[in-house]
C-alpha positions in Angstrom: -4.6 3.8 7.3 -4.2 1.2 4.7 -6.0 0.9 1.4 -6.1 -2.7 -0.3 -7.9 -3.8 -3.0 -10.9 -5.3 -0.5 -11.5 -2.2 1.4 -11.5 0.6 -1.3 -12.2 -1.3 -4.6 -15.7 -1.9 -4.8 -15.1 -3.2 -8.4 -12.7 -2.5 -11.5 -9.2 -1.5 -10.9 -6.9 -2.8 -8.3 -7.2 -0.3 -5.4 -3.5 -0.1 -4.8 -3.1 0.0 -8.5 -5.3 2.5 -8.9 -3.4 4.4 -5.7 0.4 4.2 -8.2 -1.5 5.0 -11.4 -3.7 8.0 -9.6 -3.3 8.9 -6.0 0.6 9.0 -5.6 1.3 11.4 -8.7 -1.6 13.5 -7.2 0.3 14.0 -4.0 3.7 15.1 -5.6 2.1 17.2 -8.3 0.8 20.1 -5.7 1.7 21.0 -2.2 -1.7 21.1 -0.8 -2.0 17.6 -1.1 1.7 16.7 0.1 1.6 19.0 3.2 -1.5 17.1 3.9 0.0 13.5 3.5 2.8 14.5 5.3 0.9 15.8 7.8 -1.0 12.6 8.0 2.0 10.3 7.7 4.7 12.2 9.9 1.7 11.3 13.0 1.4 8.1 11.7 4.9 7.6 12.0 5.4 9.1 15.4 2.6 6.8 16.8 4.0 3.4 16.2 7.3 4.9 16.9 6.2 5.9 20.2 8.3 9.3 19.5 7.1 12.4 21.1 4.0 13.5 19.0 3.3 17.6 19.8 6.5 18.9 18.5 6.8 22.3 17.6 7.4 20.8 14.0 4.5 18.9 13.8 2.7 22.2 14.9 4.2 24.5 12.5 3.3 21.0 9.5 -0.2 20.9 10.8 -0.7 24.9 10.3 0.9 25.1 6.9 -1.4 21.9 5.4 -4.1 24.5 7.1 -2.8 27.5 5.9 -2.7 26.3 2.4 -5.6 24.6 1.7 -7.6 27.5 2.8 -5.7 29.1 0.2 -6.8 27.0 -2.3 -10.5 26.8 -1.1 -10.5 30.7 -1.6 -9.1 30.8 -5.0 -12.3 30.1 -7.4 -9.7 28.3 -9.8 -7.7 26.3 -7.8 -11.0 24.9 -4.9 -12.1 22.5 -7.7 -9.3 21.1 -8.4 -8.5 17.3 -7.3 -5.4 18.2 -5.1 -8.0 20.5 -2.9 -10.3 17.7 -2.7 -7.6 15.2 -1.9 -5.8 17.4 0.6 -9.1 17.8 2.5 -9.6 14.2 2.7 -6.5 13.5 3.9 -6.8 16.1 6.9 -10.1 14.6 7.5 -8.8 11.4 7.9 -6.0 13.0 10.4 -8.5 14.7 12.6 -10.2 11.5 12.9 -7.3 9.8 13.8 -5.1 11.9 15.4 -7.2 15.4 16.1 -10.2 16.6 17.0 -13.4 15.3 15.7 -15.3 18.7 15.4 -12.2 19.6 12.6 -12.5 16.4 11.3 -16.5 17.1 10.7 -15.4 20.4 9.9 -13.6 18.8 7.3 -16.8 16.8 5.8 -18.9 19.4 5.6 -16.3 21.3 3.5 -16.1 18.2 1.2 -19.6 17.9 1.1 -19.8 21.7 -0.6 -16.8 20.9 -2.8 -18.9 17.6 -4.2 -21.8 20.0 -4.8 -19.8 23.0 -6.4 -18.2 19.3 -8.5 -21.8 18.2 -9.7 -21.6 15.6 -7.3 -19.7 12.3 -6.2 -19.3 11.1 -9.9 -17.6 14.2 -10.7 -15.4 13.3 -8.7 -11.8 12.8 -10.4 -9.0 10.0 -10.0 -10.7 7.8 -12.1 -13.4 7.1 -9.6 -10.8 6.5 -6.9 -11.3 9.9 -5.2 -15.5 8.7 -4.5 -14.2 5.3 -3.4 -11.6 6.9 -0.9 -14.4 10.0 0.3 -16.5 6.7 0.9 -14.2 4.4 3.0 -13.2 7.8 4.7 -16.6 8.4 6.1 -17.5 4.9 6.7 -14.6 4.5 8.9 -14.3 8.3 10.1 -18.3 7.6 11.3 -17.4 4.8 13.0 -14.6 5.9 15.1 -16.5 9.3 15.7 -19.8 8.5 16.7 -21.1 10.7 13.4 -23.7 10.0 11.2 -22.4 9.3 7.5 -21.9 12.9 5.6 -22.5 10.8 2.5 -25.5 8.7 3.0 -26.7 7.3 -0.2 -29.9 9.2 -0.2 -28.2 12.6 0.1 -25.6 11.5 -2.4 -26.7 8.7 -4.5 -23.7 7.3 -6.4 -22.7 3.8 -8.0 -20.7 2.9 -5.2 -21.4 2.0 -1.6 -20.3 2.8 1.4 -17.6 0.1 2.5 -18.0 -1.9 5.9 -16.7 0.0 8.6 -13.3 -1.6 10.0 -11.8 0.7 12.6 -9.2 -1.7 13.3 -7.7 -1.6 9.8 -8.3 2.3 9.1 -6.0 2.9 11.9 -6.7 4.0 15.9 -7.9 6.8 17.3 -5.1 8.5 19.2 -5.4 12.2 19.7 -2.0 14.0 18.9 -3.3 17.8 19.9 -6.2 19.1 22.0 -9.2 20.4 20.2 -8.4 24.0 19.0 
């Protein structure tokens, strides 16, 4: 997946400034979000490596990014917090990808509670980024999936828009493991 200033930034900040400045201390200030990321890339990686992809290791990663942010989503402090939000979104955009597409709108729906337990999409943190990512995610995600939008404007009426799908830039389906 790959965020540039034309596919994420609908205006303001740089996207891929706004991804140094917000997103990448994000990921290394809570595990959530990191086991999620490394989730994401480690299958990225095997991909276009054309390494074996359903590793025991990549089994036991893909449970502990699961494992944990159910943790967090239990814990009434820690669910609205930007590193659950983040860490969702990132195993959204792995089931998409890489998984199974129920999980993936599994993975939506669960965003589209935390958004409402937030106040909605402007609540959302990062600066704004967080909206603008949720929103190139589910462009894209519905897209490659066949699924409706989980945040269509009327549900979830917000400043930004929903970028144009590009399913060639957001990265190929290619299913890593079978539908759980």
């Amino acid at each position: 997946m790959t965020f540039t200033k034309e596919n994420i930034d609908v205006e303001g900040e740089l996207g891929l400034g706004s991804l140094r400045r917000y997103w990448v201390p994000l990921v290394l200030s809570d595990a959530v979000t990191l086991y999620a990321v490394l989730l994401l890339s480690s299958s990225h990686l095997r991909m276009q490596k054309d390494m074996e992809s359903c590793t025991s290791e990549m089994i036991d990663l893909r449970g502990l990014a699961l494992r944990t942010v159910n943790e967090q989503v239990q814990s009434k402090t820690k669910r609205n917090e930007d590193a659950v939000f983040a860490a969702i979104l990132t195993l959204a955009v792995y089931e998409v990808l890489f998984g199974d597409l129920a999980a993936y709108s599994t993975h939506m729906t669960g965003l589209q509670n935390l958004a409402q337990l937030r106040g909605g999409l402007d609540n959302l943190g990062l600066s704004g980024l967080m909206c603008r990512m949720l929103l190139y995610v589910d462009s894209n995600g519905s897209a490659i999936s066949g699924q409706a939008l989980h945040f269509p404007k009327y549900l979830y009426p917000i400043q930004y828009l929903h970028p144009e799908p590009n399913p060639s830039l957001f990265g190929p389906r290619c299913v890593i493991f079978p539908p759980i």
